[in-house]
C-alpha positions, -999 to +999 in steps of 0.1 A: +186+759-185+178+738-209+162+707-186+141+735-177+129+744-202+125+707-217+104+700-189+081+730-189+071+714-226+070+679-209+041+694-187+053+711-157+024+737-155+002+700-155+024+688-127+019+715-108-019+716-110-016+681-100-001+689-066-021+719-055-052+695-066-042+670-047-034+691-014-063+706-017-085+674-020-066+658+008-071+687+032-110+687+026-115+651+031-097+656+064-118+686+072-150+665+069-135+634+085-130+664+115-167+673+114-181+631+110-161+627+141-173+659+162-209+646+153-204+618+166-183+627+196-214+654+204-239+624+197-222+604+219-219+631+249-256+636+240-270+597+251-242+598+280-257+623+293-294+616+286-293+586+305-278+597+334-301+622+341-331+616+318-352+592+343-337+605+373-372+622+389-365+630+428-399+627+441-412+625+480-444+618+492-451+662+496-441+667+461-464+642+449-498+652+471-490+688+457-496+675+422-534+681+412-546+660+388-559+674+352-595+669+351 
Protein backbone atom coordinates (compact mmCIF):
# COMPACT_ATOMS: atom_id res chain seq x y z
CA UNK A 1 0.00 0.00 0.00
CA UNK A 2 2.57 1.97 0.59
CA UNK A 3 4.30 2.12 -3.23
CA UNK A 4 0.93 3.33 -3.84
CA UNK A 5 0.72 5.75 -2.13
CA UNK A 6 4.43 6.96 -2.63
CA UNK A 7 3.72 7.22 -6.11
CA UNK A 8 0.46 9.02 -6.08
CA UNK A 9 2.95 11.91 -4.32
CA UNK A 10 5.56 11.14 -7.00
CA UNK A 11 2.83 12.40 -9.62
CA UNK A 12 0.58 9.70 -10.72
CA UNK A 13 -2.53 12.00 -11.23
CA UNK A 14 0.40 13.90 -13.75
CA UNK A 15 1.03 10.54 -15.36
CA UNK A 16 -2.15 9.96 -15.99
CA UNK A 17 -3.07 13.27 -17.62
CA UNK A 18 -0.08 12.48 -19.73
CA UNK A 19 -1.54 9.37 -21.23
CA UNK A 20 -5.12 10.45 -21.93
CA UNK A 21 -3.25 13.69 -23.59
CA UNK A 22 -1.41 11.82 -25.48
CA UNK A 23 -4.17 9.38 -26.86
CA UNK A 24 -6.13 11.94 -27.41
CA UNK A 25 -3.58 14.04 -29.54
CA UNK A 26 -2.56 10.83 -31.45
CA UNK A 27 -6.17 9.97 -32.40
CA UNK A 28 -6.79 13.63 -33.86
CA UNK A 29 -3.78 13.75 -35.90
CA UNK A 30 -4.98 10.47 -37.38
CA UNK A 31 -8.38 11.75 -37.89
CA UNK A 32 -7.06 14.66 -40.05
CA UNK A 33 -4.46 12.56 -41.80
CA UNK A 34 -8.10 10.45 -42.65
CA UNK A 35 -9.69 13.67 -44.03
CA UNK A 36 -6.01 15.10 -46.01
CA UNK A 37 -6.21 11.72 -47.61
CA UNK A 38 -10.11 11.53 -48.56
CA UNK A 39 -9.37 15.09 -50.17
CA UNK A 40 -7.09 13.98 -52.03
CA UNK A 41 -8.48 10.61 -52.99
CA UNK A 42 -11.88 12.77 -54.06
CA UNK A 43 -9.45 15.23 -55.95
CA UNK A 44 -7.99 12.64 -57.64
CA UNK A 45 -11.38 10.80 -58.71
CA UNK A 46 -12.39 14.39 -59.67
CA UNK A 47 -9.44 14.97 -62.69
CA UNK A 48 -9.85 11.10 -63.58
CA UNK A 49 -12.89 11.59 -64.36
CA UNK A 50 -12.81 15.04 -65.90
CA UNK A 51 -10.69 14.02 -68.43
CA UNK A 52 -12.32 11.18 -69.62
CA UNK A 53 -15.34 12.72 -70.32
CA UNK A 54 -14.69 16.50 -70.23
CA UNK A 55 -13.77 16.90 -74.13
CA UNK A 56 -15.65 14.05 -75.18
CA UNK A 57 -18.49 16.07 -77.50
CA UNK A 58 -20.33 13.38 -79.90
CA UNK A 59 -21.24 15.57 -82.69
CA UNK A 60 -22.60 14.54 -86.44
CA UNK A 61 -23.09 16.58 -89.12
CA UNK A 62 -27.39 16.87 -88.14
CA UNK A 63 -26.47 17.92 -84.75
CA UNK A 64 -24.33 20.52 -85.87
CA UNK A 65 -26.71 22.20 -88.81
CA UNK A 66 -29.44 22.20 -85.98
CA UNK A 67 -27.23 24.61 -84.04
CA UNK A 68 -28.23 28.36 -84.94
CA UNK A 69 -25.81 30.77 -84.46
CA UNK A 70 -26.24 33.76 -81.77
CA UNK A 71 -26.57 36.84 -83.68
Amino acid sequence: MDWILSYYDKGMLLSVFIIVALNVICLAIAFLCLKYVERCADAGIFMNDFNKHAFNVDLNAQALNEIKPVA
